[in-house]
mmCIF file of the N, C-alpha and C atoms, coordinates in Angstrom:
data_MODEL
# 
_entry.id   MODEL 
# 
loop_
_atom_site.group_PDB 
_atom_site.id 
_atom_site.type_symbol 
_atom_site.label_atom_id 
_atom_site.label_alt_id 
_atom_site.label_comp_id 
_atom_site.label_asym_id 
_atom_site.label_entity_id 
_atom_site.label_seq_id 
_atom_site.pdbx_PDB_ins_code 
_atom_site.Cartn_x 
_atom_site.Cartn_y 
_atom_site.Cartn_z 
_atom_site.occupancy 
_atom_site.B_iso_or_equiv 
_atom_site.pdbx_formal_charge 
_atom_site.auth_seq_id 
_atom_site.auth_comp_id 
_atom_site.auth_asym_id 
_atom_site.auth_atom_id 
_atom_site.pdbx_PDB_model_num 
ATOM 1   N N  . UNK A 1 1  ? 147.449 12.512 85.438  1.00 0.00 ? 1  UNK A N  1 
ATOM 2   C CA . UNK A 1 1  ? 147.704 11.251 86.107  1.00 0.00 ? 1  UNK A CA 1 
ATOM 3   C C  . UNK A 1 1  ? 146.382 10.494 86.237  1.00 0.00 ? 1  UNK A C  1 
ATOM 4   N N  . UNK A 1 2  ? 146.551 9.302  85.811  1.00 0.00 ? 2  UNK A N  1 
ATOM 5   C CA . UNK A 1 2  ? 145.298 8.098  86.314  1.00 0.00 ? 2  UNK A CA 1 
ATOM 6   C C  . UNK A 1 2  ? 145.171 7.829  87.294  1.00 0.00 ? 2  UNK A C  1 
ATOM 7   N N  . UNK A 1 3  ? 144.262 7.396  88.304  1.00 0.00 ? 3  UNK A N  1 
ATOM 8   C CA . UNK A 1 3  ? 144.090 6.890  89.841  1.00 0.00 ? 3  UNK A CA 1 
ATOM 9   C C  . UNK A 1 3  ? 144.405 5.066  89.316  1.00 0.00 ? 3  UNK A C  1 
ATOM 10  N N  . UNK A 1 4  ? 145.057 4.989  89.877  1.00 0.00 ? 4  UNK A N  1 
ATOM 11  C CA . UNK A 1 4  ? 145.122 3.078  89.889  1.00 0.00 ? 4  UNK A CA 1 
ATOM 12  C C  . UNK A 1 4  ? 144.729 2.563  90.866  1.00 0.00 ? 4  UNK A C  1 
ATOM 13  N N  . UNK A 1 5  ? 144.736 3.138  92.451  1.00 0.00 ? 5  UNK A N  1 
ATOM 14  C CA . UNK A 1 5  ? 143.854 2.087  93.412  1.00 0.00 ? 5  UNK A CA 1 
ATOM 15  C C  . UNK A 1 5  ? 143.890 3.602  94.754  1.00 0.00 ? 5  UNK A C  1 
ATOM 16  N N  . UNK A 1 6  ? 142.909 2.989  95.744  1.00 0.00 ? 6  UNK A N  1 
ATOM 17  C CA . UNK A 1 6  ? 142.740 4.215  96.540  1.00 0.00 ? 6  UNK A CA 1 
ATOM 18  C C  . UNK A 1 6  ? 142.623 2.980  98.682  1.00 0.00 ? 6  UNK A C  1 
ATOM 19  N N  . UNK A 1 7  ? 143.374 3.377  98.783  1.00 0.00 ? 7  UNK A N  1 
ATOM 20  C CA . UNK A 1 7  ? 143.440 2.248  100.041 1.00 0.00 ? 7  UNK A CA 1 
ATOM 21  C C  . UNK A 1 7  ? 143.048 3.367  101.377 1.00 0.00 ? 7  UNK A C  1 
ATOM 22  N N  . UNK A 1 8  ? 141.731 2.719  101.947 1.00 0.00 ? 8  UNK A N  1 
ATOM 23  C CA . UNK A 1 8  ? 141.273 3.702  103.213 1.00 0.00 ? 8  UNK A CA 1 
ATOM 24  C C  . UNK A 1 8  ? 142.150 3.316  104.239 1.00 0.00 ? 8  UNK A C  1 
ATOM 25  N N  . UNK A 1 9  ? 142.675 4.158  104.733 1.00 0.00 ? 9  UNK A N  1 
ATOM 26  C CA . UNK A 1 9  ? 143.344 4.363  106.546 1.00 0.00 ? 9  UNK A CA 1 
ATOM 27  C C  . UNK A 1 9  ? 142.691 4.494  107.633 1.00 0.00 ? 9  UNK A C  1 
ATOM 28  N N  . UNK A 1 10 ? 141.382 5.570  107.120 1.00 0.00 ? 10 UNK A N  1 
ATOM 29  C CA . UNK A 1 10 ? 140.441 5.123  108.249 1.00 0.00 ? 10 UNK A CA 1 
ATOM 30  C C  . UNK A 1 10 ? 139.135 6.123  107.471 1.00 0.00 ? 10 UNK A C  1 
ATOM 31  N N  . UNK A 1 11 ? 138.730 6.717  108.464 1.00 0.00 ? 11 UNK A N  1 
ATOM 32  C CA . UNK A 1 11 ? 137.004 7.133  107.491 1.00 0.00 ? 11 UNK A CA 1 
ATOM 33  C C  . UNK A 1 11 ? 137.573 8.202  107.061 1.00 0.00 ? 11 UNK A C  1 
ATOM 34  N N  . UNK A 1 12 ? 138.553 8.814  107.168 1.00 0.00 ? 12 UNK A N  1 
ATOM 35  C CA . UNK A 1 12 ? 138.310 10.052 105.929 1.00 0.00 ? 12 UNK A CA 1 
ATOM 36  C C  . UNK A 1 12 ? 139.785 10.345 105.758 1.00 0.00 ? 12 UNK A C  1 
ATOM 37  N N  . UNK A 1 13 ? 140.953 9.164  105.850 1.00 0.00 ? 13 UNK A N  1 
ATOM 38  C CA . UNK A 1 13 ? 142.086 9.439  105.293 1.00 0.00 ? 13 UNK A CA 1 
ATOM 39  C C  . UNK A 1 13 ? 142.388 8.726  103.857 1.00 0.00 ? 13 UNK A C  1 
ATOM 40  N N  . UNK A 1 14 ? 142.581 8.491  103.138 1.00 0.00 ? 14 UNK A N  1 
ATOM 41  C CA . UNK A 1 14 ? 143.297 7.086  101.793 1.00 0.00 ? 14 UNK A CA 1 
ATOM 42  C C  . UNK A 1 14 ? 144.423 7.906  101.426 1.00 0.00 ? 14 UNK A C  1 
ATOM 43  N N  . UNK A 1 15 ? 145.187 6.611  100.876 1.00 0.00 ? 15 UNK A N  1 
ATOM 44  C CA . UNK A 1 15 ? 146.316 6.174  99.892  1.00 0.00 ? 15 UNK A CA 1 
ATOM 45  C C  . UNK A 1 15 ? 145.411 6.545  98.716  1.00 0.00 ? 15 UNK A C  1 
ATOM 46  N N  . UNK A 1 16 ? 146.075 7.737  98.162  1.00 0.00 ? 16 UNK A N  1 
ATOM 47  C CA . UNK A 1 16 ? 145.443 7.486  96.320  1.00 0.00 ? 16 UNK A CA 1 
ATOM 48  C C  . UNK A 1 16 ? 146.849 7.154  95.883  1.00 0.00 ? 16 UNK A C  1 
ATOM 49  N N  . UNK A 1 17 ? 146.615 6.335  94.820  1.00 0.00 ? 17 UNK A N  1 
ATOM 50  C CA . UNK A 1 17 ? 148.134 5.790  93.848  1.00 0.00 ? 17 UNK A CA 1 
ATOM 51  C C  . UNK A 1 17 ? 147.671 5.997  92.314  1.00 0.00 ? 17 UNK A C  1 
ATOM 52  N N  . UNK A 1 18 ? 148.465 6.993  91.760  1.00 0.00 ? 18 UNK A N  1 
ATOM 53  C CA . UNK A 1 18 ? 148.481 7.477  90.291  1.00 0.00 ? 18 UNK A CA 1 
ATOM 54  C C  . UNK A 1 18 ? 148.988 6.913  89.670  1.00 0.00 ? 18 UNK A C  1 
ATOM 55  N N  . UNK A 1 19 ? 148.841 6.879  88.565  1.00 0.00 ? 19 UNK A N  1 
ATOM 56  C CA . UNK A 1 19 ? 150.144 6.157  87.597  1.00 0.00 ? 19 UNK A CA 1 
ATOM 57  C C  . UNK A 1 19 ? 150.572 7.219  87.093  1.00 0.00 ? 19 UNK A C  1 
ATOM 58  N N  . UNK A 1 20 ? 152.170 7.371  86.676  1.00 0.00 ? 20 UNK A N  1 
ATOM 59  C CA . UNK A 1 20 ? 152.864 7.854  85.853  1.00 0.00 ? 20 UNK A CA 1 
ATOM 60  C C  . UNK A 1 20 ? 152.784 7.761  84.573  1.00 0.00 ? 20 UNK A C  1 
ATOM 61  N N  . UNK A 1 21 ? 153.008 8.837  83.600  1.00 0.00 ? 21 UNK A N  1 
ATOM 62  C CA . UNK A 1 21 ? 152.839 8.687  82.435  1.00 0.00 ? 21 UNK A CA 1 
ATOM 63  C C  . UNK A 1 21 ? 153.280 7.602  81.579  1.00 0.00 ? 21 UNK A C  1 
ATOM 64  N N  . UNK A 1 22 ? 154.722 7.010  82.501  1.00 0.00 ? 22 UNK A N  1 
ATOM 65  C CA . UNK A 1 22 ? 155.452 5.841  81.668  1.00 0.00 ? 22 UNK A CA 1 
ATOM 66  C C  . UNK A 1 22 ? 155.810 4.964  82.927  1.00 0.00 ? 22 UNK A C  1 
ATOM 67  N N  . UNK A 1 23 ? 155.438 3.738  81.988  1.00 0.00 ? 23 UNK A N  1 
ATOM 68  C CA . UNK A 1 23 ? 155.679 2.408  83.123  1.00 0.00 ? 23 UNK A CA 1 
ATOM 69  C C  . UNK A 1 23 ? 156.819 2.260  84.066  1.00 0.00 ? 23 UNK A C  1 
ATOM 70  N N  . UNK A 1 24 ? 158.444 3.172  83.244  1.00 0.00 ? 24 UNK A N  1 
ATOM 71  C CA . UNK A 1 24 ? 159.814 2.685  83.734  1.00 0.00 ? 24 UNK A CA 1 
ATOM 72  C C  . UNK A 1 24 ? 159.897 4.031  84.551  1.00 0.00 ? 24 UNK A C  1 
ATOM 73  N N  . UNK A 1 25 ? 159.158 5.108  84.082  1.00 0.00 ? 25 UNK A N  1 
ATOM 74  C CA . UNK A 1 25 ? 159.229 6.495  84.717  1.00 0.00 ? 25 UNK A CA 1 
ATOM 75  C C  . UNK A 1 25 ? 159.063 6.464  86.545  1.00 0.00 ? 25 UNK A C  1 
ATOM 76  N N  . UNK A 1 26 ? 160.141 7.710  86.805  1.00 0.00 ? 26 UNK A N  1 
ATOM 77  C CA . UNK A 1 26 ? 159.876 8.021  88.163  1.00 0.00 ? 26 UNK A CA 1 
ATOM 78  C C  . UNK A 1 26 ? 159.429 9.038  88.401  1.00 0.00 ? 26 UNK A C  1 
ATOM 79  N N  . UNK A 1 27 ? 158.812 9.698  90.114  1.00 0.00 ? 27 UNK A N  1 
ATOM 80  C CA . UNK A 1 27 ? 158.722 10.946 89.904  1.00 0.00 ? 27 UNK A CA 1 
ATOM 81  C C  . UNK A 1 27 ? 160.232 11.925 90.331  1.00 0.00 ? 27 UNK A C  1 
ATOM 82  N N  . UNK A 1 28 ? 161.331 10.726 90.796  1.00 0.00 ? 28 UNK A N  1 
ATOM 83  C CA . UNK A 1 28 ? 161.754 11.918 91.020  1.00 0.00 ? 28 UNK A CA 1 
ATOM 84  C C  . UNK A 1 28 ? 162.303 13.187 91.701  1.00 0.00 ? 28 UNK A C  1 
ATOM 85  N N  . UNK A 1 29 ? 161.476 13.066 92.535  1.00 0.00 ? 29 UNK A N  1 
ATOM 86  C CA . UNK A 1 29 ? 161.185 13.693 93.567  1.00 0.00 ? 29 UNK A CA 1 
ATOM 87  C C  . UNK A 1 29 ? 162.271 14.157 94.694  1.00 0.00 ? 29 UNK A C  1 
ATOM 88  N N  . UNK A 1 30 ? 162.806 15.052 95.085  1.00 0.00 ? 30 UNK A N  1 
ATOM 89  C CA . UNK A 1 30 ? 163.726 14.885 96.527  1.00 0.00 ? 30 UNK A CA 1 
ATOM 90  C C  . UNK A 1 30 ? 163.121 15.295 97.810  1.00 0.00 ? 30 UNK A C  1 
ATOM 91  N N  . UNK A 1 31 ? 163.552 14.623 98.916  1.00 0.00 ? 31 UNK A N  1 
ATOM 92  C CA . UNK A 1 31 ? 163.265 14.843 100.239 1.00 0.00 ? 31 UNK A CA 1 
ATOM 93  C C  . UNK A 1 31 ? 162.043 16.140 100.720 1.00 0.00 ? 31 UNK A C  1 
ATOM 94  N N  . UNK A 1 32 ? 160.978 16.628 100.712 1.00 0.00 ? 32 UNK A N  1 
ATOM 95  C CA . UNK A 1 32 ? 160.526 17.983 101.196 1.00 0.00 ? 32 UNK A CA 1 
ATOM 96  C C  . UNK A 1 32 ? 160.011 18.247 99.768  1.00 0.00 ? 32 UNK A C  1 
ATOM 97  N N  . UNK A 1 33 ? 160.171 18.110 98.674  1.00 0.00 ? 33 UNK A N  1 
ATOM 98  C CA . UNK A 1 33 ? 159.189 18.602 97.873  1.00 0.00 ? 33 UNK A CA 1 
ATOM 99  C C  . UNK A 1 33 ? 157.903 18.201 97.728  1.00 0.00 ? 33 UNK A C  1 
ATOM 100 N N  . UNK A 1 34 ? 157.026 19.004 96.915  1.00 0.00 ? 34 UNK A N  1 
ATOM 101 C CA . UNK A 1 34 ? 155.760 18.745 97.113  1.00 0.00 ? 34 UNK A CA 1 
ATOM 102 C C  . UNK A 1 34 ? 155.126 18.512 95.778  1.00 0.00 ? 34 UNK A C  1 
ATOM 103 N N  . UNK A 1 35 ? 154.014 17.803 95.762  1.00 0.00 ? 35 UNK A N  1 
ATOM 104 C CA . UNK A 1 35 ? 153.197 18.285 94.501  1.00 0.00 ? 35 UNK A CA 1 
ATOM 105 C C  . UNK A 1 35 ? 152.016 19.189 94.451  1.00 0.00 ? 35 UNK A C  1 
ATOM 106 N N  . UNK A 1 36 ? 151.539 20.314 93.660  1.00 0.00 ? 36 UNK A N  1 
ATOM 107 C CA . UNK A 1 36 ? 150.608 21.568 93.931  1.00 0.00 ? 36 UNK A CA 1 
ATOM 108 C C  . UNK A 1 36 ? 149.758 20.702 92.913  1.00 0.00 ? 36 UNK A C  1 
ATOM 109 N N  . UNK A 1 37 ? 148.709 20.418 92.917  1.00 0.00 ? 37 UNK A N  1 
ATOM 110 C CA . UNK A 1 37 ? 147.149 20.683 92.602  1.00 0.00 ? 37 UNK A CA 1 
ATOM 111 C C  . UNK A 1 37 ? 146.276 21.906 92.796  1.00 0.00 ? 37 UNK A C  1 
ATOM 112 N N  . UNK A 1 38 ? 145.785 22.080 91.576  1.00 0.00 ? 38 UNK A N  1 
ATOM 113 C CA . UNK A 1 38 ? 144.869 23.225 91.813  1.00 0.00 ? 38 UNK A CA 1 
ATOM 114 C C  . UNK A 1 38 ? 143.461 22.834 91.035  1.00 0.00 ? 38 UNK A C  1 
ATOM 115 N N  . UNK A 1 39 ? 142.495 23.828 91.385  1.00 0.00 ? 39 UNK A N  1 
ATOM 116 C CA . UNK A 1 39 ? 141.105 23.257 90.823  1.00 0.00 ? 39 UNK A CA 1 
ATOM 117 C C  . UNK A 1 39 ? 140.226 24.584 90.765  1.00 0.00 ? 39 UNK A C  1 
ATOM 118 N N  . UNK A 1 40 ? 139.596 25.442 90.094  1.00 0.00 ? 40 UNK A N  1 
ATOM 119 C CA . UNK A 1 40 ? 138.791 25.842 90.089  1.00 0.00 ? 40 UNK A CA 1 
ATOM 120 C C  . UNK A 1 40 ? 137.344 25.657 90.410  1.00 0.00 ? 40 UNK A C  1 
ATOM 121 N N  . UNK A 1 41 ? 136.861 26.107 91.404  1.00 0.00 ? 41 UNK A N  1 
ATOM 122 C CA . UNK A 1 41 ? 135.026 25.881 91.656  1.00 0.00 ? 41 UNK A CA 1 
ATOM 123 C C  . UNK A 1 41 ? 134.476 26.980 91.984  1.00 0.00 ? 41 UNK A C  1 
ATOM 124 N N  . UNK A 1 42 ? 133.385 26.801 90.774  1.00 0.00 ? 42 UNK A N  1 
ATOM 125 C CA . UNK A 1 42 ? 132.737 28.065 91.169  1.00 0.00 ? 42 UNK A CA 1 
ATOM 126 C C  . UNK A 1 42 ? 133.566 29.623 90.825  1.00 0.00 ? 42 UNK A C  1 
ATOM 127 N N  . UNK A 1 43 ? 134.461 29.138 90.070  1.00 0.00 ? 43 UNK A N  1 
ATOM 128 C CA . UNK A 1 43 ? 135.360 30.398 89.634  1.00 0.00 ? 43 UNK A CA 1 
ATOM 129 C C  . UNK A 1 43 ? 136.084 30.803 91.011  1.00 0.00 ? 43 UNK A C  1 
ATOM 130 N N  . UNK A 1 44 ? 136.389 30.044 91.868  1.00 0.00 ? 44 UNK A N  1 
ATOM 131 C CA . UNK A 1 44 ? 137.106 30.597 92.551  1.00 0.00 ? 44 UNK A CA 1 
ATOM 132 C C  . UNK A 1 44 ? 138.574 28.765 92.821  1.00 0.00 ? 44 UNK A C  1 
ATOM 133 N N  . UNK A 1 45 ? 139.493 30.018 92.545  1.00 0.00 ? 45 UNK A N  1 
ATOM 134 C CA . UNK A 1 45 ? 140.667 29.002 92.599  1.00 0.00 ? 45 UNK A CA 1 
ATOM 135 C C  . UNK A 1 45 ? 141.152 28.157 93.866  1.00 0.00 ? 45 UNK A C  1 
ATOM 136 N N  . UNK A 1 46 ? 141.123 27.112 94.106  1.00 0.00 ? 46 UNK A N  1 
ATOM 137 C CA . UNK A 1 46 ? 142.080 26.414 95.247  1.00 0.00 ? 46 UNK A CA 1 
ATOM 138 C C  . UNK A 1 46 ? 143.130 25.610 94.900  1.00 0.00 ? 46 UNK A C  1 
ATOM 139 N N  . UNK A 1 47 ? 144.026 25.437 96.027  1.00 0.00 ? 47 UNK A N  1 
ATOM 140 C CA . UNK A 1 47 ? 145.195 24.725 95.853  1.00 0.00 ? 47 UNK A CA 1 
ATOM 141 C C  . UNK A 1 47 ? 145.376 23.876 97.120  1.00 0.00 ? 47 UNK A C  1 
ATOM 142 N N  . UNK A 1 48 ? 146.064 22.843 96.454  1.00 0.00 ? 48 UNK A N  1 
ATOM 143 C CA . UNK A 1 48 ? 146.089 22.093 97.659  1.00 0.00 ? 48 UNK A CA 1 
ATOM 144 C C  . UNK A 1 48 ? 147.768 21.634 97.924  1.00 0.00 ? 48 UNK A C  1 
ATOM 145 N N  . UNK A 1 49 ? 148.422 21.406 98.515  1.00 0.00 ? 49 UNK A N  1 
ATOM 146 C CA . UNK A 1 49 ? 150.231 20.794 98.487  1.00 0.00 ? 49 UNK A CA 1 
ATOM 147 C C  . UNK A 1 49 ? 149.770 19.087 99.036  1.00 0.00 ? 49 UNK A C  1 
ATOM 148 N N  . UNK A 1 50 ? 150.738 18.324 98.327  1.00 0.00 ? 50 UNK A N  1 
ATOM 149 C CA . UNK A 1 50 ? 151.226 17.103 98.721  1.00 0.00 ? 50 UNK A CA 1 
ATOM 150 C C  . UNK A 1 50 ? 152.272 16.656 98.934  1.00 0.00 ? 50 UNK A C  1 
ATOM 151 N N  . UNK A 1 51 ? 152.544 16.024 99.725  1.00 0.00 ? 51 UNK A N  1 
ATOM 152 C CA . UNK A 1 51 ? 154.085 15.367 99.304  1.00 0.00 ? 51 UNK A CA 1 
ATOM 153 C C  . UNK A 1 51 ? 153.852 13.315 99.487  1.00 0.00 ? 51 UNK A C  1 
ATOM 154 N N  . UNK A 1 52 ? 154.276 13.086 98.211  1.00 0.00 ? 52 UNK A N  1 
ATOM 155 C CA . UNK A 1 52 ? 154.590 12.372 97.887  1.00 0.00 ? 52 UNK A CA 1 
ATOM 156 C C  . UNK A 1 52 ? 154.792 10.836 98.864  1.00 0.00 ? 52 UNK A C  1 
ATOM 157 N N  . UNK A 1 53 ? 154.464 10.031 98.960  1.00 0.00 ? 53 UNK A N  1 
ATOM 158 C CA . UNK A 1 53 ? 154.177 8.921  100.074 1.00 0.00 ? 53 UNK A CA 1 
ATOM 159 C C  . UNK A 1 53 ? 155.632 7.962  99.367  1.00 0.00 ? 53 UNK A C  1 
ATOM 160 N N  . UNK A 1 54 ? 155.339 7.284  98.115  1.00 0.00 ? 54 UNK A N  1 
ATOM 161 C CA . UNK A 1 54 ? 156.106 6.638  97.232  1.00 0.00 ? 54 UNK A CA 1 
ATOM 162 C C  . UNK A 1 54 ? 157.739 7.170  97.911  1.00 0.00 ? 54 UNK A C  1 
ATOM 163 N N  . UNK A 1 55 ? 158.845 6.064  97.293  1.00 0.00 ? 55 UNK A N  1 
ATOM 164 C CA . UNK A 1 55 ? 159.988 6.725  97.239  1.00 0.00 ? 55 UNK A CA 1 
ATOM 165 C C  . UNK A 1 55 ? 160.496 7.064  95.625  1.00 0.00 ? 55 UNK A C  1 
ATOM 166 N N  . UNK A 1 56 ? 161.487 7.736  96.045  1.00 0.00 ? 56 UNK A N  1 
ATOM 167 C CA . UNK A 1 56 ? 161.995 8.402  95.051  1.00 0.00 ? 56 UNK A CA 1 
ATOM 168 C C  . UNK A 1 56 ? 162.259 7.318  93.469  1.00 0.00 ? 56 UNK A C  1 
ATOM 169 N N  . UNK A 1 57 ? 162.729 6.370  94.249  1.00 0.00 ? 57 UNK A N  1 
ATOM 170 C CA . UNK A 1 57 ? 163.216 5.203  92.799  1.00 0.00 ? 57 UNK A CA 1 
ATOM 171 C C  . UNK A 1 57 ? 161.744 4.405  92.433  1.00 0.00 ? 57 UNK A C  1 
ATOM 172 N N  . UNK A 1 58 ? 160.538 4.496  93.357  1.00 0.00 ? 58 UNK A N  1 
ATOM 173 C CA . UNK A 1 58 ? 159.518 3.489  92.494  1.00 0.00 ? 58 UNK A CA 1 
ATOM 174 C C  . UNK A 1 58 ? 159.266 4.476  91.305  1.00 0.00 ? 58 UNK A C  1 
ATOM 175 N N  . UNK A 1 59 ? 158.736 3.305  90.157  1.00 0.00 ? 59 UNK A N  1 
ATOM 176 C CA . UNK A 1 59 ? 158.398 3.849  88.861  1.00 0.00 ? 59 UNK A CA 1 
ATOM 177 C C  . UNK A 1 59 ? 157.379 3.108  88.692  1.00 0.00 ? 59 UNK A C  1 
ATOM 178 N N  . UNK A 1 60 ? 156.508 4.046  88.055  1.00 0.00 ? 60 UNK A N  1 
ATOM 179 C CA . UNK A 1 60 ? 154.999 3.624  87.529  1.00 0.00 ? 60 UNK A CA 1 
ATOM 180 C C  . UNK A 1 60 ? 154.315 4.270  87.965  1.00 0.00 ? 60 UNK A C  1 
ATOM 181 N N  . UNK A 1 61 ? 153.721 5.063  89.521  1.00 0.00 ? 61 UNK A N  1 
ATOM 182 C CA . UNK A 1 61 ? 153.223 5.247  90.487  1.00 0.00 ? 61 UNK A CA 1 
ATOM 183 C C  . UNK A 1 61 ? 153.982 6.347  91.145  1.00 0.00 ? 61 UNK A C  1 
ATOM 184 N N  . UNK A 1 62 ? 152.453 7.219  91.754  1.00 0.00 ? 62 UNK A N  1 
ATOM 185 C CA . UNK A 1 62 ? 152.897 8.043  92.826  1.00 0.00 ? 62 UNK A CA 1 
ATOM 186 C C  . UNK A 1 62 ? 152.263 7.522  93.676  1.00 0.00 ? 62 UNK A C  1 
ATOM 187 N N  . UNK A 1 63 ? 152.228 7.462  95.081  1.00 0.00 ? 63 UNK A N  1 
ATOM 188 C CA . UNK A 1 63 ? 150.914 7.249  96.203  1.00 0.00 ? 63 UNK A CA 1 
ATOM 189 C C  . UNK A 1 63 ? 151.168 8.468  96.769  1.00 0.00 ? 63 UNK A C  1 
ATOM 190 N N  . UNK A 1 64 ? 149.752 9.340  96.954  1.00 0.00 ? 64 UNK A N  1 
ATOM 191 C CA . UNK A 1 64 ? 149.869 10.485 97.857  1.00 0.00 ? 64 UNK A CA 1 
ATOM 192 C C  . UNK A 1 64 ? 148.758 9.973  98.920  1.00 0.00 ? 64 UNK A C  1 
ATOM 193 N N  . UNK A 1 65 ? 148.912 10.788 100.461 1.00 0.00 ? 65 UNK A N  1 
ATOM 194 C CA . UNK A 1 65 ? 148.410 10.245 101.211 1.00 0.00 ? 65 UNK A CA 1 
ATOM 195 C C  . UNK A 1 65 ? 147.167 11.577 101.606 1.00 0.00 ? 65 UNK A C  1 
ATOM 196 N N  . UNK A 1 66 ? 146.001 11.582 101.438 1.00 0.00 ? 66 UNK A N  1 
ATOM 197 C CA . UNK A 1 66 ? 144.806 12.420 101.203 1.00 0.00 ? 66 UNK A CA 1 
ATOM 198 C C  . UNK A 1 66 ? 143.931 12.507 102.426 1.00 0.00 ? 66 UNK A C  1 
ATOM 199 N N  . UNK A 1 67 ? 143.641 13.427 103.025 1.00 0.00 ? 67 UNK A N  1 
ATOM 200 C CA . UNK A 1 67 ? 142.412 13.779 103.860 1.00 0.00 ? 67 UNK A CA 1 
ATOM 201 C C  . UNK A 1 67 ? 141.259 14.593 103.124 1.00 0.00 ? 67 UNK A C  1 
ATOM 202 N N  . UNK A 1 68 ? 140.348 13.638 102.913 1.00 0.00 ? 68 UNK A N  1 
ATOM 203 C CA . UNK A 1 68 ? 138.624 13.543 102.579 1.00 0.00 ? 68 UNK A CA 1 
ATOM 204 C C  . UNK A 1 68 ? 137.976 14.622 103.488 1.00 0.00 ? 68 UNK A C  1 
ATOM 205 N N  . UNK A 1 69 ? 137.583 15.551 103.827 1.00 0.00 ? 69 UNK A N  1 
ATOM 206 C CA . UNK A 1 69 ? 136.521 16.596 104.492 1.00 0.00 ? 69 UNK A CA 1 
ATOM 207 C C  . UNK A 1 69 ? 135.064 16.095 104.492 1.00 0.00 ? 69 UNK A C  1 
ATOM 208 N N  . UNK A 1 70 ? 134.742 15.552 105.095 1.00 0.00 ? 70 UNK A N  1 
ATOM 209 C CA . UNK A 1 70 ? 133.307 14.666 104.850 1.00 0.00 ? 70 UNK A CA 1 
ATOM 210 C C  . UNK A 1 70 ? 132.363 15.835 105.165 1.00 0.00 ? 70 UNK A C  1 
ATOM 211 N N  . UNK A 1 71 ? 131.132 15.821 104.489 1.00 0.00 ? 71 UNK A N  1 
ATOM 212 C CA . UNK A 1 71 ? 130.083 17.155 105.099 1.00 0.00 ? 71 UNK A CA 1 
ATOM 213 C C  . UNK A 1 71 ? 129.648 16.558 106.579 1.00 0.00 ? 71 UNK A C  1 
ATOM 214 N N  . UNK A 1 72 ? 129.270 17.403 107.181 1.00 0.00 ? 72 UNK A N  1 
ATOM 215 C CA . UNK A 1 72 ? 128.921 17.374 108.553 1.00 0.00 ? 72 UNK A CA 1 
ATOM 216 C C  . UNK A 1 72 ? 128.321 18.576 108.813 1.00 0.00 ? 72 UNK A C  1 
ATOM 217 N N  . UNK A 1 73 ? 127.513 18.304 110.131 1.00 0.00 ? 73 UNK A N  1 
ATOM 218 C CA . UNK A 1 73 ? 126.879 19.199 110.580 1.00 0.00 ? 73 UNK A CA 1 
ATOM 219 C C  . UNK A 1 73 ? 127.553 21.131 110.989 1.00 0.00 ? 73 UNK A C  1 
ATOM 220 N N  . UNK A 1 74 ? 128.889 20.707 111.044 1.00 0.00 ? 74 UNK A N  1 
ATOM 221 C CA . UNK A 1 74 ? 129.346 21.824 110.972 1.00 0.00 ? 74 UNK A CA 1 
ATOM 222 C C  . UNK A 1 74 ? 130.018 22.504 109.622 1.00 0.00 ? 74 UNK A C  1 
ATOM 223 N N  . UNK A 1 75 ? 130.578 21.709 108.985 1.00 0.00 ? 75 UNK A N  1 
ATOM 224 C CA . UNK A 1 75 ? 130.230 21.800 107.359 1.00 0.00 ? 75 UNK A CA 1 
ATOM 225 C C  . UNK A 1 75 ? 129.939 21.440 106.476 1.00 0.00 ? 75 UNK A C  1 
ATOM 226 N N  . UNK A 1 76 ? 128.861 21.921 106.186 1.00 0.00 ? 76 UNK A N  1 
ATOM 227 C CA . UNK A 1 76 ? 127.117 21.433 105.325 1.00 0.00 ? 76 UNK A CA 1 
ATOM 228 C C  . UNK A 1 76 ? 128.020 20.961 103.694 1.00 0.00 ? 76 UNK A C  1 
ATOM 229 N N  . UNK A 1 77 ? 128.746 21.638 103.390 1.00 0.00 ? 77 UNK A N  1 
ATOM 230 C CA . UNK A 1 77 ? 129.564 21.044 101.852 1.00 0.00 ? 77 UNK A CA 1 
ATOM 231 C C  . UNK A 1 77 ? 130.535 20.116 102.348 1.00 0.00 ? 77 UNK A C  1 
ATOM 232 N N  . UNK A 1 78 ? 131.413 19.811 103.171 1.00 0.00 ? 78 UNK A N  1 
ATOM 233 C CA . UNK A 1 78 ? 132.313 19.193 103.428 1.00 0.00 ? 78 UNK A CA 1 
ATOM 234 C C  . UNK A 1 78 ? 133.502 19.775 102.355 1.00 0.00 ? 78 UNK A C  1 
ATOM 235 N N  . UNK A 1 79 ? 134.404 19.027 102.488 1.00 0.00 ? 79 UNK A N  1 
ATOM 236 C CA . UNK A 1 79 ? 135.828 19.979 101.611 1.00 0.00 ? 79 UNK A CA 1 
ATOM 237 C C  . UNK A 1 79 ? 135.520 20.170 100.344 1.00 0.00 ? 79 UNK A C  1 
ATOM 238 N N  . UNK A 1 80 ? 135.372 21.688 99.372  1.00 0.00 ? 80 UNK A N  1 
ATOM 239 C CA . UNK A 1 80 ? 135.177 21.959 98.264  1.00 0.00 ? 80 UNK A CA 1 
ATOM 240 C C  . UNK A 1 80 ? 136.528 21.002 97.841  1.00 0.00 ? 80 UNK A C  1 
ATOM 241 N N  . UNK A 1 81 ? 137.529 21.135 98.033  1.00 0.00 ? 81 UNK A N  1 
ATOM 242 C CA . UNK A 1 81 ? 138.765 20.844 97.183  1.00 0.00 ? 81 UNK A CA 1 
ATOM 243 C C  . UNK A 1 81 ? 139.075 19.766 97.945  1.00 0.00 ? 81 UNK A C  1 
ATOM 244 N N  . UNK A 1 82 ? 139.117 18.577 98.463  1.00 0.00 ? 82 UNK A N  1 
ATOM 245 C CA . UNK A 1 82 ? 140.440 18.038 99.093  1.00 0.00 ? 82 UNK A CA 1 
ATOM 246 C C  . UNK A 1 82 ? 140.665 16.835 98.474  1.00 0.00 ? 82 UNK A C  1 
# 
């Protein structure tokens, strides 16, 4: 998926909005499901769950709604994965 625009909520929440592979395409989606991302760092695996912001009938686009881990004094990396 492509990022098409990223809208802040406040300092460390955003709207990311993907595009779908096809312009007329949906995701789909029903009530409670999620989408899994995963990422390797450092050879060690994470995963993260989403669910889906968009409704079921827009096409083009997902918007998932994201919390950023900013580094801070209590954690010096801030979120490996988020």
């Amino acid at each position: 998926m492509t990022l098409i625009s990223k809208e802040e909520l406040a300092t460390n929440t955003f709207v990311y909005r993907f595009a779908l592979p096809e312009e007329h395409a949906s995701l789909g989606h029903f009530t409670c499901q999620y989408l899994k991302f995963e990422a390797t760092v450092d050879g060690q695996i994470f995963e993260r769950f989403y669910h889906p912001l968009s409704k079921v009938a827009d096409t083009g686009y997902v918007d998932l709604l994201i919390k950023v881990y900013l580094r801070n004094f209590e954690h010096q990396q801030g979120g490996i994965f988020t």
